[in-house]
C-alpha positions as CSV (number, residue, x, y, z in Angstrom):
1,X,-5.4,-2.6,7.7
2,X,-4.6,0.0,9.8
3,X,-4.4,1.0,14.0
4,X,-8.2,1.6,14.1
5,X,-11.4,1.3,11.6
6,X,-10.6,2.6,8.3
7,X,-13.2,4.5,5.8
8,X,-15.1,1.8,3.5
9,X,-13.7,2.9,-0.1
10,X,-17.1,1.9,-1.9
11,X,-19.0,4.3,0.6
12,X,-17.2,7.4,-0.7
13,X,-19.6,10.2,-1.1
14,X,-19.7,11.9,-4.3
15,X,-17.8,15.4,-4.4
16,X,-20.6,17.6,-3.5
17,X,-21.0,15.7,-0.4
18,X,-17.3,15.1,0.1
19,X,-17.0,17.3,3.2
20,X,-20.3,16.3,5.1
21,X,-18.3,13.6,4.8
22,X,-15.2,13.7,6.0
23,X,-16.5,15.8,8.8
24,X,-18.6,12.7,9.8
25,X,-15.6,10.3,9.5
26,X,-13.8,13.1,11.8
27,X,-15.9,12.9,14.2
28,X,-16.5,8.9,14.6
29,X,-13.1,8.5,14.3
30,X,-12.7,10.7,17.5
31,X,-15.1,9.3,18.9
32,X,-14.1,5.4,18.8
33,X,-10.6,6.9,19.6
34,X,-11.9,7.7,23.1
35,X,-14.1,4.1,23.4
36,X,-10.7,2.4,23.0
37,X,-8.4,4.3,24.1
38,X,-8.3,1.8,27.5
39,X,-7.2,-0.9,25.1
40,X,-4.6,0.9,22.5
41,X,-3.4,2.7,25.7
42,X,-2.4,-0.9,27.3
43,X,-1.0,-2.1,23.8
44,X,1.6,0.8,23.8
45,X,2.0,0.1,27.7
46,X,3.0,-3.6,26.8
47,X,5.6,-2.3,23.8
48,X,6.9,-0.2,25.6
49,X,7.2,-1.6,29.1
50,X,11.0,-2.8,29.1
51,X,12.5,1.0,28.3
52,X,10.1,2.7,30.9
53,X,11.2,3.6,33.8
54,X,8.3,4.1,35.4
55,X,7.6,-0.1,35.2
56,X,8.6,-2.0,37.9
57,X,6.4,-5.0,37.6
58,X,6.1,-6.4,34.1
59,X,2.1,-6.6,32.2
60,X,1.7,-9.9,31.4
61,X,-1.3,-8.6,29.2
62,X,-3.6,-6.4,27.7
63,X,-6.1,-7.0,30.1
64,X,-3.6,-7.6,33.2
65,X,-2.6,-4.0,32.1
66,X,-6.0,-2.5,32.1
67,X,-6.4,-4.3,35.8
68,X,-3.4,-2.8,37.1
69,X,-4.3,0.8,35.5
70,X,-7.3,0.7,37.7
71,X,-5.9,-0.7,40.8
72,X,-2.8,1.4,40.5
73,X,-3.8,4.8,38.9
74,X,-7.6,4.9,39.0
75,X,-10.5,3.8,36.8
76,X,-10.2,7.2,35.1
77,X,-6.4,7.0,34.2
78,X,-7.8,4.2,31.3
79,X,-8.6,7.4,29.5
80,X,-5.2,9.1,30.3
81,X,-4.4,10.7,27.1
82,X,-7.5,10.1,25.2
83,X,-7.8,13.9,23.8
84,X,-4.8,13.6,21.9
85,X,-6.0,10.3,20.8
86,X,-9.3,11.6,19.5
87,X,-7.7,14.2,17.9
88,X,-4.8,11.7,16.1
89,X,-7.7,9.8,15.1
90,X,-10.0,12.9,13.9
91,X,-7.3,13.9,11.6
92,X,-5.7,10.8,10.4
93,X,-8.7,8.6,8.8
94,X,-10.0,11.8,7.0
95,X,-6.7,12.1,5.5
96,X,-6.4,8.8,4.5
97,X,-9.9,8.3,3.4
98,X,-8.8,11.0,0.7
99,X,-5.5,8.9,0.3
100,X,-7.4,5.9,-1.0
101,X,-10.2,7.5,-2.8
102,X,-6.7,9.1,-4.9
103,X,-5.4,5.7,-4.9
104,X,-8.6,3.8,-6.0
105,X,-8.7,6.8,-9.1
106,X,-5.5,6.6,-10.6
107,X,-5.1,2.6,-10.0
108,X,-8.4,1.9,-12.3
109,X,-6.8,4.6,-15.3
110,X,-3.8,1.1,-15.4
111,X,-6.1,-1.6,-14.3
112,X,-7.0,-2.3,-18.6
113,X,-3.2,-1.8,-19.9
114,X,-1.3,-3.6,-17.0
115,X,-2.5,-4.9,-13.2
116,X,1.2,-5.2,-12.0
117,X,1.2,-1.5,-12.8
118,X,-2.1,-0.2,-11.1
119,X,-0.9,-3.0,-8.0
120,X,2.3,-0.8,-7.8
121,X,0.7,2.6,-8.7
122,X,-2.2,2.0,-6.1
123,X,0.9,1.3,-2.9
124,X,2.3,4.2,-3.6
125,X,-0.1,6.6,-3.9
126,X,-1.3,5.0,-0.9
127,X,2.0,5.2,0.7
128,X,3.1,8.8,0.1
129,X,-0.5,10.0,0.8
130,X,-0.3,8.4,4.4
131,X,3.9,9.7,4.6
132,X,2.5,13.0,3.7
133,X,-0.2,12.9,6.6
134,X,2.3,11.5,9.1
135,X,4.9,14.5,8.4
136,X,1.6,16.5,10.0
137,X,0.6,14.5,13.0
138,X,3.7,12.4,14.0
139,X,4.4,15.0,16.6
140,X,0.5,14.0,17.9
141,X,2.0,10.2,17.9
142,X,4.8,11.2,19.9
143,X,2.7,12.8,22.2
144,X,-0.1,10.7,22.3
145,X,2.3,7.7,23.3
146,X,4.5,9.8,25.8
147,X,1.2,10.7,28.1
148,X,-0.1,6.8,27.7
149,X,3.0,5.6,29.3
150,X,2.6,7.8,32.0
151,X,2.7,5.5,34.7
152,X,1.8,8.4,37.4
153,X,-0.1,6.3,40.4
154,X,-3.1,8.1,42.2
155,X,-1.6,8.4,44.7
156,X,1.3,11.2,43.4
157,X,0.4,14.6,43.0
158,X,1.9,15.4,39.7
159,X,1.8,13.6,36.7
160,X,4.1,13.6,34.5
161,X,3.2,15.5,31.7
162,X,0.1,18.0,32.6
163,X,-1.3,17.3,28.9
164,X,-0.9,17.2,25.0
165,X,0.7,21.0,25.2
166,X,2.8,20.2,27.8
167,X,3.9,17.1,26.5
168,X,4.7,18.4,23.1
169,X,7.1,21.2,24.8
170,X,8.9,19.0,27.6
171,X,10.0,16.9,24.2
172,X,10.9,20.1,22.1
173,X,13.0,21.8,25.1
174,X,14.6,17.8,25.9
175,X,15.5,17.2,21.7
176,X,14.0,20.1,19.6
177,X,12.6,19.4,16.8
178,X,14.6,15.7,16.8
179,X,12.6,14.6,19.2
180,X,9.4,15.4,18.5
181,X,10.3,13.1,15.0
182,X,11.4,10.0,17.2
183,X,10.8,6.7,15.6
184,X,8.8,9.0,11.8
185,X,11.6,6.5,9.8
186,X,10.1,3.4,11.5
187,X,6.8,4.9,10.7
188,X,6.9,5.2,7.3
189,X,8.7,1.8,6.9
190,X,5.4,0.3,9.3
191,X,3.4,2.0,6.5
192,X,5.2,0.4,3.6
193,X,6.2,-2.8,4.8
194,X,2.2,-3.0,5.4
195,X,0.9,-2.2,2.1
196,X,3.4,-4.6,0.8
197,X,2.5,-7.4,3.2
198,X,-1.7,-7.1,3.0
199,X,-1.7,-6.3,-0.4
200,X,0.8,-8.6,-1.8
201,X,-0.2,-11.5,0.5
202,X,-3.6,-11.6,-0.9
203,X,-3.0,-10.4,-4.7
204,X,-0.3,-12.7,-4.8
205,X,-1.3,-15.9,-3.5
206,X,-5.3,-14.8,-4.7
207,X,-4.8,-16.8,-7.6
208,X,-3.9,-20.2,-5.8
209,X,-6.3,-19.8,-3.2
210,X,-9.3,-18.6,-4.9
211,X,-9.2,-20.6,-8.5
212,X,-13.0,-20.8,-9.2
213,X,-15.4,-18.3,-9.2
214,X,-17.9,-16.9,-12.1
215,X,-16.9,-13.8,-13.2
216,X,-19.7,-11.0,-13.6
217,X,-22.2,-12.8,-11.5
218,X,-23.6,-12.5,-7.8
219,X,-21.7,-14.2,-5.1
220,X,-22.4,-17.6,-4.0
221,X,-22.0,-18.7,-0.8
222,X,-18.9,-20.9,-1.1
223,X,-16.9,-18.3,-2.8
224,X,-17.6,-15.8,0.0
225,X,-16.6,-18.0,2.5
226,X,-13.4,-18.7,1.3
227,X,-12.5,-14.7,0.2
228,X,-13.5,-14.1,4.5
229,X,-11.0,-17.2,5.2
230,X,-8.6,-16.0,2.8
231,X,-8.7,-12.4,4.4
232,X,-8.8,-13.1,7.8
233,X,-5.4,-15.4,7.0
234,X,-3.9,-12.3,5.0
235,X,-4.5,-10.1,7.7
236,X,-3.3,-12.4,10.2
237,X,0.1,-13.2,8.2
238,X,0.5,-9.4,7.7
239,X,0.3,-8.3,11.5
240,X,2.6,-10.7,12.5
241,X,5.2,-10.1,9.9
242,X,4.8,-6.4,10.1
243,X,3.9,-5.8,14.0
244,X,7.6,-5.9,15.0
245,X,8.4,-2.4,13.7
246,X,5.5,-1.3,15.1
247,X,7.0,-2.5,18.3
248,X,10.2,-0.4,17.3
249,X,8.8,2.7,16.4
250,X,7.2,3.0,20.0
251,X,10.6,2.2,21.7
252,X,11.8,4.9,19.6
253,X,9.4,6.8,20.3
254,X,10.2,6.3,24.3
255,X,13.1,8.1,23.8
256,X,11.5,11.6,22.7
257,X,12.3,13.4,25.4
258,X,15.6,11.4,27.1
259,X,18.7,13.4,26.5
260,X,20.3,9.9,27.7
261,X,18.7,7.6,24.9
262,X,18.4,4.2,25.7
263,X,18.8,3.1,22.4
264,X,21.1,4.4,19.7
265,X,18.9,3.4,16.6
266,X,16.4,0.7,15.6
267,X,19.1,-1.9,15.2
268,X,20.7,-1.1,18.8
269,X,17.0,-1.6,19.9
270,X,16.6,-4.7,18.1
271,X,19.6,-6.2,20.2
272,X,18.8,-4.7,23.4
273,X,15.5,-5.9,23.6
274,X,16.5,-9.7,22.3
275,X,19.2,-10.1,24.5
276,X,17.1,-8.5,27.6
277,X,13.5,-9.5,26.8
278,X,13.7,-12.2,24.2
279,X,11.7,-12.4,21.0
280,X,8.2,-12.2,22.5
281,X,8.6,-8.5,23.8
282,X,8.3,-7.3,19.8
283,X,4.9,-8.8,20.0
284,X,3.3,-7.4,23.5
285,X,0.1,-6.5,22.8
286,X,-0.3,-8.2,19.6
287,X,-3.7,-9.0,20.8
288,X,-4.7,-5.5,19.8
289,X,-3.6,-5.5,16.8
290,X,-5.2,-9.0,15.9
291,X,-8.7,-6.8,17.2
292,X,-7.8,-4.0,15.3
293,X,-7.2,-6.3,11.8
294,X,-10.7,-7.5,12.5
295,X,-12.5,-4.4,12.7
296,X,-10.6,-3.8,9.5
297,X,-12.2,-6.6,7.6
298,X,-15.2,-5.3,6.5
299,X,-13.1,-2.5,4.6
300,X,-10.5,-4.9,3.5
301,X,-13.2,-7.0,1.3
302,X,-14.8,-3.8,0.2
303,X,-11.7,-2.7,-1.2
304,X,-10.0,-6.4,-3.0
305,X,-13.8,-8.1,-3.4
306,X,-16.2,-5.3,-3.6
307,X,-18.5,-7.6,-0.9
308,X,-19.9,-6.1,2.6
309,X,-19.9,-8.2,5.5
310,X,-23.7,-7.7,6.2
311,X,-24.5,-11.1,4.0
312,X,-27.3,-13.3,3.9
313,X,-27.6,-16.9,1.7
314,X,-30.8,-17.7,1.1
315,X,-31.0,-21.3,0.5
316,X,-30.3,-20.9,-3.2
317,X,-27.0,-19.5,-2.2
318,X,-27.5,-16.2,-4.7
319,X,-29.1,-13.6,-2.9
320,X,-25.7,-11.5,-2.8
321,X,-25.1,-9.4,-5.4
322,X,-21.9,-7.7,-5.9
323,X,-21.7,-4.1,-4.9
């Protein structure tokens, strides 16, 4: 449920092997950070476009924005920024591989006595596991959304910020410390309101939605069909309730290193960008995210239904075991 793949909680290798890996996780989540940074560098681009300055023509899409990168700041410039990105990534999934492996261990000690409890117990050891991570790299969000909104064309000589370094200390000498924490409150409510959304969606309406199935025994066909329907509606329900202060956190996040802040807080944002834009601008690049939910689906029923999404059905409808 999360920006970009997430680790597959039923793949976790046992201690001995735990830092082979995490180092492996490291490094393939740095590298799919650099495959796609061209399309999470257009989905901040789109956020973000009405409070930078720097935007004269509005992006009327993900892939209009990738176009106009090419045409206006080179067929490199779609992987402006996508060292820091790696390095976000190479940090972050580790880190919250860890964060669910802990979340997974203490949920199942409650899962007999009470499954409100482990439900609750599991979000927030999830949640200040990932508040704890994003106390380390938010700076390296800040940054990492400051030099994709660099809207330098080719044909300038200077961009402007020279790269993650230089970024970092423009926003430190602009707001200190302050600003290199722009929009870490909105992050951390993203992070909740997310848990809550995903997992409550599909715990709570799992129930009504799913009302047959034969406990202990492989899969059928039906059944897995309607768990992949029922989490590809979850996931869509979540993004869209949730993608709004997503939205917020990178307009706050614009403002890093402005000492004339174009926004006072989230609510002032709120209003500025309703009356201004209208509702649609909290969901530019929503596309993304929709992709991004996706890729997250395989570790999404791995984690509620313990099934993979390599499946095959033979024609008795039984060959899938569960993991």
């Amino acid at each position: 449920m999360s920006e970009d793949s997430e680790s597959q909680p039923q793949s976790t290798p046992p201690p001995s092997n735990l830092p082979t890996g995490l180092a492996f996780l490291a490094a393939k989540s740095g590298f799919l950070g650099f495959i796609f940074n061209p399309i999470f560098r257009s989905k901040i681009i789109m956020q973000t476009q009405g409070t930078n300055s720097q935007v004269h023509t509005p992006f009327k899409g993900v892939l209009n924005t990738m176009r106009r990168i090419i045409s206006e700041q080179g067929f490199q410039a779609l992987w402006r920024g996508s060292a820091t990105s790696m390095l976000v990534a190479s940090i972050k999934f580790p880190v919250r591989f860890i964060t669910l492996f802990a979340a997974q261990q203490t949920g199942q000690k409650f899962k007999g006595e009470s499954p409100n409890k482990a439900f609750w117990i599991d979000n927030f050891v999830l949640f200040f596991g990932t508040m704890a991570a994003n106390s380390i790299i938010h700076p390296l969000d800040v940054a990492r959304t400051k030099l994709w909104t660099d809207m330098t064309q080719k044909n300038m000589l200077h961009k402007k910020y020279l790269g993650l370094w230089d970024c970092l200390n423009k926003v430190y000498q602009a707001n200190g410390i302050a600003g290199l924490y722009k929009g870490y409150s909105l992050s951390l409510s993203f992070v909740f309101l997310s848990l809550l959304a995903y997992n409550g969606i599909y715990d709570g309406l799992r129930p009504y939605v799913i009302k047959e199935e034969r406990q202990g025994e492989m899969h059928n066909q039906t059944e897995v069909q309607k768990k992949v329907g029922f989490a590809l509606g979850t996931i869509f329900l979540a993004t869209m309730l949730c993608y709004p202060i997503d939205t917020l956190m990178q307009r706050m996040i614009m403002q890093a290193d402005r000492r004339d802040a174009h926004y006072k807080n989230a609510i002032d944002c709120i209003g500025k960008m309703k009356i201004k834009e209208g509702g649609r601008a909290f969901y530019g690049g929503v596309a993304v995210a929709f992709l991004q939910g996706l890729f997250s689906l395989n570790q999404f029923l791995l984690q509620k239904e313990h099934i993979g999404m390599i499946i095959t059905f033979s024609n008795n409808s039984s060959d899938d075991k569960e993991d």
